[in-house]
C-alpha positions in Angstrom: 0.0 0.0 0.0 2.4 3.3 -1.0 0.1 5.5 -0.8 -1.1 4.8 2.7 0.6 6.8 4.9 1.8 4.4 7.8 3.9 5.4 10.6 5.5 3.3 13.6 4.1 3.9 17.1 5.2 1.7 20.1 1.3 1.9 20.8 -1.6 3.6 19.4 -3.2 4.6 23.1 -0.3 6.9 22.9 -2.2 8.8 19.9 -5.6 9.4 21.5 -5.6 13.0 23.1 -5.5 13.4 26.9 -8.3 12.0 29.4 -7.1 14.1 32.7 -10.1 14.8 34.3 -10.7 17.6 36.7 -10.4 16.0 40.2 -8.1 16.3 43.1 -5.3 14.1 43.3 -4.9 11.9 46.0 -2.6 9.3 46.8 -0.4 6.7 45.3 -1.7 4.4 42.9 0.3 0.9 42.5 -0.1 -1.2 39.4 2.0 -4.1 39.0 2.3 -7.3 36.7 1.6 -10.2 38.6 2.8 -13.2 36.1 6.3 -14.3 34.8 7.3 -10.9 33.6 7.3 -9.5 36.7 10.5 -8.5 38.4 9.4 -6.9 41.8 8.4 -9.9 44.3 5.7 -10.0 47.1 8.0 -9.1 49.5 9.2 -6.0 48.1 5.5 -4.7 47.0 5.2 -5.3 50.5 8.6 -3.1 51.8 7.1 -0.3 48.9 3.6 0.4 50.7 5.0 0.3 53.8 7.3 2.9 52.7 4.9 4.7 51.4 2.7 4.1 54.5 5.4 5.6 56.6 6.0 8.6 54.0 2.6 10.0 54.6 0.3 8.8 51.6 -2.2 6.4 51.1 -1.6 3.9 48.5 -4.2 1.8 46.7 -3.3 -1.6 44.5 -5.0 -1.5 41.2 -4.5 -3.7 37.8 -5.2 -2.6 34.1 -6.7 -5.9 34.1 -10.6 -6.5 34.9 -12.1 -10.1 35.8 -15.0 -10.1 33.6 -15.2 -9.8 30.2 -14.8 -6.4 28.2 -16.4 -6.0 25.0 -17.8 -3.3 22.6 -20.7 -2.6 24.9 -18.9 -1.8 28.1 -15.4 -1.0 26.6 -15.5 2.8 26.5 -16.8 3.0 30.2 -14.7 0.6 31.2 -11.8 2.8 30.1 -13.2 5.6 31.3 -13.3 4.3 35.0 -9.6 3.0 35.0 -8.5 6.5 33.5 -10.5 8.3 36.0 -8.7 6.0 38.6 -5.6 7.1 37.0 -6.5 10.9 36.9 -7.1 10.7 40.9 -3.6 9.9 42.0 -0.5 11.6 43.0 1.3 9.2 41.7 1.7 5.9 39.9 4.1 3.4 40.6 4.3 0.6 37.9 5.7 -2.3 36.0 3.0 -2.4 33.2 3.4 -1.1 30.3 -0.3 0.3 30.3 -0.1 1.6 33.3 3.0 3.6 32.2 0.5 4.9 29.2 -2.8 5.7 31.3 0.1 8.0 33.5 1.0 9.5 30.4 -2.2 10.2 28.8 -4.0 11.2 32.2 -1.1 13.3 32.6 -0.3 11.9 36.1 3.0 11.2 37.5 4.4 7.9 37.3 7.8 5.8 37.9 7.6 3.3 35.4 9.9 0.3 36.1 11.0 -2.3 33.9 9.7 -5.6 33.5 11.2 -8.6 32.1 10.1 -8.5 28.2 11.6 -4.8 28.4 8.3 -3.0 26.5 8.0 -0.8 29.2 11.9 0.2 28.5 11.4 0.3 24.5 8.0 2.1 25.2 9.5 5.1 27.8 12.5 5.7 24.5 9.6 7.4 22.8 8.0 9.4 26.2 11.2 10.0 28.0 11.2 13.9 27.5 7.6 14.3 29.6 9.0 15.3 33.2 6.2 13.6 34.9 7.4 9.9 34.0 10.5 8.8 35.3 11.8 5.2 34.3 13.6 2.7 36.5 15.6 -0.2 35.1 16.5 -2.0 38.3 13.5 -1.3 40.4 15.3 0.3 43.1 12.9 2.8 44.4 14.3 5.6 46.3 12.0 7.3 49.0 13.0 11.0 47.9 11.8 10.2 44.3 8.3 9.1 45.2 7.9 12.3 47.0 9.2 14.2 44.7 6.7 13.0 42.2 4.0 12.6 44.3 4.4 16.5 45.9 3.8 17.6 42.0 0.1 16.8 42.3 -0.8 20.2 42.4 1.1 21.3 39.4 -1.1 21.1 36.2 1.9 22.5 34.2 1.9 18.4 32.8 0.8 17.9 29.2 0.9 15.1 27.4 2.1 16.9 23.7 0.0 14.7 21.5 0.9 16.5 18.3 4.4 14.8 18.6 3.0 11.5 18.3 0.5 13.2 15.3 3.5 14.7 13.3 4.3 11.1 12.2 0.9 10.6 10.8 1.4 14.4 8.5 2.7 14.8 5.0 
């Protein structure tokens, strides 16, 4: 097909145009895989909220998986209740690549860390200028950085610049 014009995106979620909604931002919002790709055990989830715990926010465990079937009935609500979930927090901590995407195009804070097919790595190459994501390759969180992130809740200076992703799809 030449005269399609075709472009290479690490995901097309990253072309839809940003779904922050207008609610306070509370707390700190953990998403993590919980199959073979993950590299963060029980035991350090575990160590994490209680760090956060002691840090002074609340923290809530959430997936960007749901246990019933999603089709094209319930899809758009569906979305739209995980990205308000998204919009709502301080902060996201995660290892799925998603997750890292729902930060970005709710414009909420995250620290993305990798995982062990390395999307969420290939995926953050193309994001990695937005100040509001921060990437970890080993997992090692450090306390400052999740309050630094999560202190920026007020700022709405965060904007996901969409027409980047839309120059690709031009001339």
């Amino acid at each position: 097909f030449p005269e399609v014009k075709t472009a290479f995106l690490p995901d097309v979620v990253l072309s839809l145009k940003p779904v922050r909604q207008c609610i306070k931002r509370k707390g700190i919002l953990l998403c993590f895989r919980e199959d073979c790709e993950a590299v963060i055990g029980k035991q350090s989830k575990e160590i994490l909220i209680e760090q956060i715990k002691k840090s002074g926010y609340e923290s809530k465990v959430t997936s960007t998986l749901v246990p019933f079937c999603v089709n094209r009935k319930n899809r758009k609500k569906e979305l739209q209740k995980k990205w308000n979930e998204f919009s709502g927090a301080q902060l996201i901590i995660t290892d799925r690549l998603h997750a890292m995407i729902f930060a970005v195009i709710t414009e909420t804070p995250c620290i993305a860390i990798n995982n062990k097919s390395k999307k969420v790595e290939g995926t953050y190459e193309w994001i990695k200028e937005l100040s509001y994501i921060c990437f970890l390759r080993d997992g090692h969180l450090d306390r400052s950085l999740i309050q630094k992130l999560a202190d920026t809740q007020g700022n709405n200076t965060f904007r996901y610049p969409i027409s980047n992703i839309n120059k690709l799809f031009k001339g």
